[in-house]
C-alpha positions as CSV (number, residue, x, y, z in Angstrom):
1,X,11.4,-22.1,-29.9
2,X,11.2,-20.6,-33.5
3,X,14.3,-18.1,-34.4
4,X,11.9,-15.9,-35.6
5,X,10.4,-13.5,-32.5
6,X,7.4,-12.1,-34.2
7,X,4.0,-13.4,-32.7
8,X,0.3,-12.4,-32.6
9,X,-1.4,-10.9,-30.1
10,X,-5.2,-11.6,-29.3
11,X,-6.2,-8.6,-27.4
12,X,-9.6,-7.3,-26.5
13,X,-9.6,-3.7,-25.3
14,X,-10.8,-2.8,-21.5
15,X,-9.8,-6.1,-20.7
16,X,-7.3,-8.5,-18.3
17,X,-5.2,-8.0,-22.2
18,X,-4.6,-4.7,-21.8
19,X,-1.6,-5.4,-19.0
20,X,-0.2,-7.4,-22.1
21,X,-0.7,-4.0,-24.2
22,X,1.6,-2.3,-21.7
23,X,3.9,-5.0,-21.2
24,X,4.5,-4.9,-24.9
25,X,5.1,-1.0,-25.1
26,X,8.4,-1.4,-22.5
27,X,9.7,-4.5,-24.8
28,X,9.7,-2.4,-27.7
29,X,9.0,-5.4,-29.6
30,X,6.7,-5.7,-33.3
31,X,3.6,-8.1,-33.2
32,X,0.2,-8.7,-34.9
33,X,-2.6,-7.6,-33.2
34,X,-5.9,-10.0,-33.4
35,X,-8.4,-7.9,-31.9
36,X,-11.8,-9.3,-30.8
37,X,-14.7,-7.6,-30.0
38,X,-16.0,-8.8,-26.6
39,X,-19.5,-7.1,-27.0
40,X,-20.3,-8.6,-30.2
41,X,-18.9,-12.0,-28.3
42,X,-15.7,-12.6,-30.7
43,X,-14.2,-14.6,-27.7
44,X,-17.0,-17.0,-28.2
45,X,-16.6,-17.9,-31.8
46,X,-14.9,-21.2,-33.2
47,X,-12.0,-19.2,-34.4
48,X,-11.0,-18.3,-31.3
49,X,-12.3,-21.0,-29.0
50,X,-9.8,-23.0,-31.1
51,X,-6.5,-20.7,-29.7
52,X,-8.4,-20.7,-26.5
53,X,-10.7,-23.0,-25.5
54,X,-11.7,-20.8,-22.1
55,X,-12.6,-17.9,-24.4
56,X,-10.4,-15.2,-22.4
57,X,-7.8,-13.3,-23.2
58,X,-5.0,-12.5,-23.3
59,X,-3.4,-15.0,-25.3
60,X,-0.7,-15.5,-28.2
61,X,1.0,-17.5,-30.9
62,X,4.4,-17.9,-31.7
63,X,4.7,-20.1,-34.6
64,X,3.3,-23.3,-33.2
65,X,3.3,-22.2,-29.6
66,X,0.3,-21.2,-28.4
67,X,0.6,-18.9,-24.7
68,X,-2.8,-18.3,-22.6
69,X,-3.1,-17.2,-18.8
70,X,-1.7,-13.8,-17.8
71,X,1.3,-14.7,-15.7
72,X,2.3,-17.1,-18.2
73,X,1.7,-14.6,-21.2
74,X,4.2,-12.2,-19.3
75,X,6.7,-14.7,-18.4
76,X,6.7,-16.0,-22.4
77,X,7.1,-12.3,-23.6
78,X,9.7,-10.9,-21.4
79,X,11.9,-14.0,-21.5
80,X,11.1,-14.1,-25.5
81,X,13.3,-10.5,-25.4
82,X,15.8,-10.6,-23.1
83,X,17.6,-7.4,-24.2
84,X,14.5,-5.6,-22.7
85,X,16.0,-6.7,-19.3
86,X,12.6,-7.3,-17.6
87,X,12.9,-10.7,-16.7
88,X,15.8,-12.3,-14.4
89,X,17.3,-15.1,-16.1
90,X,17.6,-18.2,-14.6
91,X,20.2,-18.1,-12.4
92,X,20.0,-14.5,-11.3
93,X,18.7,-14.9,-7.5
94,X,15.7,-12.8,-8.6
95,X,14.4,-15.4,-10.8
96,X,12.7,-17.5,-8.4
97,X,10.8,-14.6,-6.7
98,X,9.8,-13.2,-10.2
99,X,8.2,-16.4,-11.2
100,X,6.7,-16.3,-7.6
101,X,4.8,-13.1,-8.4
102,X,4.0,-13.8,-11.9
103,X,2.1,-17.1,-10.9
104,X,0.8,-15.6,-7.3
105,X,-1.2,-13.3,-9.4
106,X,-3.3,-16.1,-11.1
107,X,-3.3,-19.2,-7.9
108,X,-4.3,-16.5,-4.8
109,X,-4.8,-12.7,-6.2
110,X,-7.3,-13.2,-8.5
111,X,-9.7,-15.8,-6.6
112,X,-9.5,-13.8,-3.7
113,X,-10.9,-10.7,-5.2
114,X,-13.4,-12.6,-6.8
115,X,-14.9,-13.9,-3.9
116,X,-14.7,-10.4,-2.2
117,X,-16.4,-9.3,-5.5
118,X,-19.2,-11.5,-5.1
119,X,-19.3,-11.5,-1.8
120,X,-18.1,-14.9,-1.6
121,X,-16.8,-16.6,2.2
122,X,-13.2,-18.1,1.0
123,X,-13.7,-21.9,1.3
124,X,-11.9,-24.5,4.1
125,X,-8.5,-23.4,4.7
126,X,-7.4,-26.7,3.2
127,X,-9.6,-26.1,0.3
128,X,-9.0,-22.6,-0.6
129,X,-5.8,-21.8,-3.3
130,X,-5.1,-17.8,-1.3
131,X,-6.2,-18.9,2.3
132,X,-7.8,-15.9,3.0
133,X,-8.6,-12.6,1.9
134,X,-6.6,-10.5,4.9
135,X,-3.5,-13.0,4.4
136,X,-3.0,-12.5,0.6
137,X,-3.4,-8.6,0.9
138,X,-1.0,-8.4,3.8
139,X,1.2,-10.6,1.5
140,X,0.7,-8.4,-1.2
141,X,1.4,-5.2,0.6
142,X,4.6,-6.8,2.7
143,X,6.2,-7.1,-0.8
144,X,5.3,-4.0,-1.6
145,X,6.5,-2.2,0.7
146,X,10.0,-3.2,-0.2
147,X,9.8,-0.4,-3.2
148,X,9.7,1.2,-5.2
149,X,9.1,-1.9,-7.1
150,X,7.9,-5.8,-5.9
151,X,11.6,-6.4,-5.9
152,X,13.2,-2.9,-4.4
153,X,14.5,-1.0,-7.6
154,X,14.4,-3.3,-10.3
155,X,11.4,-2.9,-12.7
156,X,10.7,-6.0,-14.3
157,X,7.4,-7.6,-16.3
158,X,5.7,-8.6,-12.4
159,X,5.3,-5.0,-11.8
160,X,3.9,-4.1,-15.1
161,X,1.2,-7.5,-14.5
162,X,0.6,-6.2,-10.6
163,X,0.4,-2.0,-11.4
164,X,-2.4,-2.8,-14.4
165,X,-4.0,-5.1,-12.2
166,X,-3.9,-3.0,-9.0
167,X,-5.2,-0.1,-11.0
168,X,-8.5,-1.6,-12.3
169,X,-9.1,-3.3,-8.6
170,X,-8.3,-0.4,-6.9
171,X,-10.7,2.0,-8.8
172,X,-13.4,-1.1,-8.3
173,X,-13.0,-1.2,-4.8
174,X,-12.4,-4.7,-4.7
175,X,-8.9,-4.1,-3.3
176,X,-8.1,-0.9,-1.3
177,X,-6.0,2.0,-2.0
178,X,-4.0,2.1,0.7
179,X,-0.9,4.1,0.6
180,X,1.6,1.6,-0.2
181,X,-0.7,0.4,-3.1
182,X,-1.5,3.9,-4.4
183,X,2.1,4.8,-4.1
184,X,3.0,1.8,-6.6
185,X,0.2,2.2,-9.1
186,X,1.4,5.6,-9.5
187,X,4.5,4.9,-10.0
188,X,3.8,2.3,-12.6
189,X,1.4,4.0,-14.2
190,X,3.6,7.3,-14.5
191,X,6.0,4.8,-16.9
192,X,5.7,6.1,-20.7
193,X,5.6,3.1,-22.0
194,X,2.4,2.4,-20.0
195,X,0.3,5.8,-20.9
196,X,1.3,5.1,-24.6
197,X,-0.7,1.4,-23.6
198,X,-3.5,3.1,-22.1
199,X,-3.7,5.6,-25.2
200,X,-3.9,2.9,-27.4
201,X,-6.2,0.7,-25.7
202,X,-8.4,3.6,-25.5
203,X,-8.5,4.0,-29.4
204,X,-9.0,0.5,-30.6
205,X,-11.7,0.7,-27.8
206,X,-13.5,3.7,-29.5
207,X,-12.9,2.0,-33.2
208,X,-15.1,-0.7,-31.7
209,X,-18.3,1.4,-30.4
């Protein structure tokens, strides 16, 4: 890994990025911002399709290291600035579990509110990465319910990944608010770090139209 910790950012606002935006704000850390304009298709273009090849964000690059897919994004970042203390290091019995929720995000979350979304049956047991729809949820809200945080009072970089997430699902109906899962989004979302995000998200989103 490069001694030098500054990296660039490819964010597009109102997007799976903006998480990253928040994460960013509690490290404290500088970056460069790449934004990209997802209406005018900037995620589409040979500039990018060459940090990215699946066009999505977020993504970044640290010298020659290039970082895509949310939970590995997060677990790049928080680990890159380790005085932040939002990642367990290896070692710490929290690690395991924090890696757990970082990656359950992308392999059962997200495909299971997809299908819901499209009103998709999930497929064979065997087949399916989450199983099905009830199971992950009930997953979801067991750990949950161990709060305030996924893993009691610790905040770390899982719970800044989950509350963003669990905000935009929740206000889609795709996931629903029950009490334990409004309870956490609030308290995520009442973090300063993340309303300075959602501030700025909101501007470079109005600088783009």
């Amino acid at each position: 890994m490069t001694s030098n910790r500054r990296f660039t950012f490819f964010h597009a606002p109102n997007s799976r990025s903006a998480g990253v935006l928040s994460l960013l704000e509690e490290l404290g850390c500088e970056y460069d911002l790449h934004l990209l304009n997802i209406k005018a298709g900037d995620q589409r273009k040979p500039d990018y399709l060459a940090v990215n090849p699946m066009g999505k964000v977020p993504a970044i690059k640290h010298g020659d290291a290039v970082v895509t897919e949310q939970g590995a994004v997060y677990l790049y970042l928080a680990d890159l600035f380790p005085e932040a203390g939002l990642a367990p290091a290896i070692g710490d019995p929290l690690r395991g579990p924090y890696v757990r929720w970082l990656v359950f995000y992308g392999s059962s979350f997200e495909p299971a509110i997809i299908d819901r979304s499209q009103q998709r049956e999930a497929g064979p047991p065997g087949m399916s990465p989450y199983g099905d729809y009830e199971t992950m949820l009930s997953t979801v809200t067991g750990q949950l319910a161990r709060g305030p945080y996924l893993f009691g009072e610790r905040f770390t970089a899982a719970d800044v990944l989950w509350g963003v997430a669990l905000t935009w699902t929740t206000m889609f109906k795709v996931v629903p608010a029950l009490p334990v899962i409004q309870a956490y989004i609030d308290r995520v979302n009442a973090r300063p770090a993340v309303k300075r995000a959602r501030e700025k998200d909101a501007q470079l989103a109005a600088s783009q139209g």
